[in-house]
One Martini backbone bead per residue (centre of mass of N, CA, C, O) as a GRO file, in nm:
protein
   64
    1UNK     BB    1  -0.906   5.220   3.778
    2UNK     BB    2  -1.027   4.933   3.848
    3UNK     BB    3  -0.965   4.566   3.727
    4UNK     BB    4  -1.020   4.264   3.653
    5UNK     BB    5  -0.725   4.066   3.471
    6UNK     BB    6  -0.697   3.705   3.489
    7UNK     BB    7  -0.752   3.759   3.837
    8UNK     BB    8  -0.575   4.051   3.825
    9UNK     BB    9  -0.533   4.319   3.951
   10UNK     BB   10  -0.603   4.639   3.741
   11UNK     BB   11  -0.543   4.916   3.552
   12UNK     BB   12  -0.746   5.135   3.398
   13UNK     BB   13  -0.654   5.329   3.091
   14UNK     BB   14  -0.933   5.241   2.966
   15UNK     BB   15  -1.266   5.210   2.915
   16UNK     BB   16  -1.195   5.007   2.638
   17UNK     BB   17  -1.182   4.701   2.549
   18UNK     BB   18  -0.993   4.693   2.328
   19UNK     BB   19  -0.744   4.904   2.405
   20UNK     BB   20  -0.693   4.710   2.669
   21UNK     BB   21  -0.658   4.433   2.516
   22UNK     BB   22  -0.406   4.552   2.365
   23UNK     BB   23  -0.255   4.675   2.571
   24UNK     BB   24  -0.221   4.347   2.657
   25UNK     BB   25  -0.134   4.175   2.395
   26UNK     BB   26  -0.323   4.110   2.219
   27UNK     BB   27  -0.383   3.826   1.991
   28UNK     BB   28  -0.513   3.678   1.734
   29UNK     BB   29  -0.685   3.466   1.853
   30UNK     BB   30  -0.976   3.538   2.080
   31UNK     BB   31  -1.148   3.564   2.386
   32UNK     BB   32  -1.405   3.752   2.554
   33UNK     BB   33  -1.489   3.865   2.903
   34UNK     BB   34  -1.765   4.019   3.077
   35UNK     BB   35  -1.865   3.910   3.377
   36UNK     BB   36  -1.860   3.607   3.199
   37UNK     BB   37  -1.963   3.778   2.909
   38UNK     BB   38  -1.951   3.733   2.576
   39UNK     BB   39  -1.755   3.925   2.386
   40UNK     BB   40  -1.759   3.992   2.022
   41UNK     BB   41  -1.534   4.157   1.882
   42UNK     BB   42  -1.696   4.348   1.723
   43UNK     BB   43  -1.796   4.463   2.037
   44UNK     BB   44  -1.487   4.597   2.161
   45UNK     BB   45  -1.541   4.881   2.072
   46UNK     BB   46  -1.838   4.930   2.202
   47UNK     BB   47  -1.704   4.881   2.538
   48UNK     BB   48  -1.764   4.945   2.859
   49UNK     BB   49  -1.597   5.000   3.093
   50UNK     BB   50  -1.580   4.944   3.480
   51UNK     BB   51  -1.555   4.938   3.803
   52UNK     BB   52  -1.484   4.570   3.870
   53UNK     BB   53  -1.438   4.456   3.594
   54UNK     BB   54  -1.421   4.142   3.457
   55UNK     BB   55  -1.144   4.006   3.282
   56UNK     BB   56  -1.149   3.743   2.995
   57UNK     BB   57  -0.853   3.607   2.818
   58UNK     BB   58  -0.850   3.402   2.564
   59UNK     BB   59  -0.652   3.170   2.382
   60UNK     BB   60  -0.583   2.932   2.164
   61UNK     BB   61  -0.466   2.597   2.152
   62UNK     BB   62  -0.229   2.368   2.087
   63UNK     BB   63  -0.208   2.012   2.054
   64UNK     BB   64  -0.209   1.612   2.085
   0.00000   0.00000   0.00000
């Protein structure tokens, strides 16, 4: 099952928003959207992916 991931088509091993963006190596904190909508941390272990949905995840920078 695909989905696209920051951008780029990628296979989904897990329906599990939470264990998919670990998979993809996030480190906290970050902010994570599916398919435009804002998903918070809280809520990601108990979010399903579907085939074509867009996951974005964002980690803030630090600059000056």
């Amino acid at each position: 099952m695909n989905v696209v991931f920051n951008g780029e088509t990628t296979q989904l091993n897990t329906p599990n928003l939470r264990e998919f963006i670990v998979a993809k190596g996030a480190k906290e904190p970050f902010a994570v959207a599916v398919n435009g909508e804002f998903v918070p941390r809280s809520q990601c272990a108990d979010t399903e992916l579907k085939v074509g949905d867009r996951i974005d995840l964002l980690s803030p920078i630090q600059g000056g």
